[in-house]
C-alpha positions as CSV (number, residue, x, y, z in Angstrom):
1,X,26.6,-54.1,-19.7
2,X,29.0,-56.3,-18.0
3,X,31.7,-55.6,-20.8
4,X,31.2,-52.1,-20.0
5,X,31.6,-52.3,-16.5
6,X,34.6,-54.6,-16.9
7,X,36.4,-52.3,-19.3
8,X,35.8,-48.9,-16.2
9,X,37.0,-51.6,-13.6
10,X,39.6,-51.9,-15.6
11,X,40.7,-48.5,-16.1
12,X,40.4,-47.7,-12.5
13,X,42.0,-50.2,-11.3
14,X,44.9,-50.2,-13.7
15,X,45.3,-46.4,-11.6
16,X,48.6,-46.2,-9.3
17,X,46.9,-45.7,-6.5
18,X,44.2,-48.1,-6.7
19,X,44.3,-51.3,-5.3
20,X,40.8,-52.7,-6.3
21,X,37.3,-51.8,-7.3
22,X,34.2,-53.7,-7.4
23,X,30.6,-53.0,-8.8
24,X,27.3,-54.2,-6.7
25,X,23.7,-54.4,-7.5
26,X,20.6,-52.8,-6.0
27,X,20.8,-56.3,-3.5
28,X,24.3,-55.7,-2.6
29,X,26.3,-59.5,-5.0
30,X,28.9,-58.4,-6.3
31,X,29.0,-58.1,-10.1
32,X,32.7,-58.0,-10.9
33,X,35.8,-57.1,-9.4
34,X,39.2,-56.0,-9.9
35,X,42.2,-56.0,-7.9
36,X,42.8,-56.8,-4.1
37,X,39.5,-56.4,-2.9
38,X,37.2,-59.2,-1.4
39,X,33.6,-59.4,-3.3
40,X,32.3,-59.7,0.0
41,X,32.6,-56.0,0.8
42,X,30.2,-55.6,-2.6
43,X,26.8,-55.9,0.4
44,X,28.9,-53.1,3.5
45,X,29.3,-50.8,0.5
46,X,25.9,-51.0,-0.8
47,X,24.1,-51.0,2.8
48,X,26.9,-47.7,3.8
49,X,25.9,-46.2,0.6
50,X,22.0,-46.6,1.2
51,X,21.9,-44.9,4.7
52,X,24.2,-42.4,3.6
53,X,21.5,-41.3,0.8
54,X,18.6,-41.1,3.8
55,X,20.6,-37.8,5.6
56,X,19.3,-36.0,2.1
57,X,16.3,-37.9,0.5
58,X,15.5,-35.1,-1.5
59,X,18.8,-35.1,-3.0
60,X,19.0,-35.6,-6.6
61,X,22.7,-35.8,-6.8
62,X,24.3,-39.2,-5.6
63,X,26.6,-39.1,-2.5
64,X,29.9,-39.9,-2.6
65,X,31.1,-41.7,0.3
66,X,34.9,-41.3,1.7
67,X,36.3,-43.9,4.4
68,X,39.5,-42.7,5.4
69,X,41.9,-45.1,7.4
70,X,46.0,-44.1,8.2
71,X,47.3,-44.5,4.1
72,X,44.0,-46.1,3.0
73,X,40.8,-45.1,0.9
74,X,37.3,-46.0,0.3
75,X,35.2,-44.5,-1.5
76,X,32.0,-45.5,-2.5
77,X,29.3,-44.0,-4.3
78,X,25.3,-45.4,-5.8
79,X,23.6,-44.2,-8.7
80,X,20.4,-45.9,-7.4
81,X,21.4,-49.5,-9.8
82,X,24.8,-50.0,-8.7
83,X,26.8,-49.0,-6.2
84,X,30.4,-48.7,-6.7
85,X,33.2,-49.9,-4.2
86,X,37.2,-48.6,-4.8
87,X,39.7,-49.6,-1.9
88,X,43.0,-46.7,-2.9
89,X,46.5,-46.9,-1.0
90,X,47.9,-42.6,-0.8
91,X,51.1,-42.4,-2.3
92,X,53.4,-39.9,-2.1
93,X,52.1,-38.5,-5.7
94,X,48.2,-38.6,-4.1
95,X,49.0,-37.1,-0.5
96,X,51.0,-34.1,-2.5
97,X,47.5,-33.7,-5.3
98,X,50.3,-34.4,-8.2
């Protein structure tokens, strides 16, 4: 599983706009991470991600969660198992939706 997880991390983060991404588990550590991202943030996302899923309990489609800040991105989303935390920077390119 971990290759796996490596290999998406990977991908994502090799994306122009991303500057890291990190995978938690259901207890918040940190499983990997890529990029300029602190594994610390692994538990915020996890616990943001967990509250956010109590505004719909009967949902059966996971939220996805968007932080905006000035230029900057999060966006977190939990399939139940893992939550997933990616930090992005807007470019030009992202701001325009080329």
């Amino acid at each position: 599983m971990e290759t796996q997880l490596e290999k998406v991390l990977m991908d994502t983060a090799a994306r122009p706009d991303t500057v890291g991404a990190l995978v938690a588990n259901r207890q918040g550590l940190c499983l990997v991470a890529k990029g300029d991202i602190d594994p610390n943030v692994s538990g915020i996302g996890m616990a943001i991600a967990q509250q956010v899923a109590k505004l719909e309990p009967n949902s059966t489609v996971p939220a996805t969660i968007c932080l905006y800040s000035g230029n900057k991105r999060c966006v977190i989303k939990n399939d139940g198992r893992i939550t997933a935390v990616i930090f992005k920077q807007l470019t030009a390119n992202s701001a325009t939706g080329n």
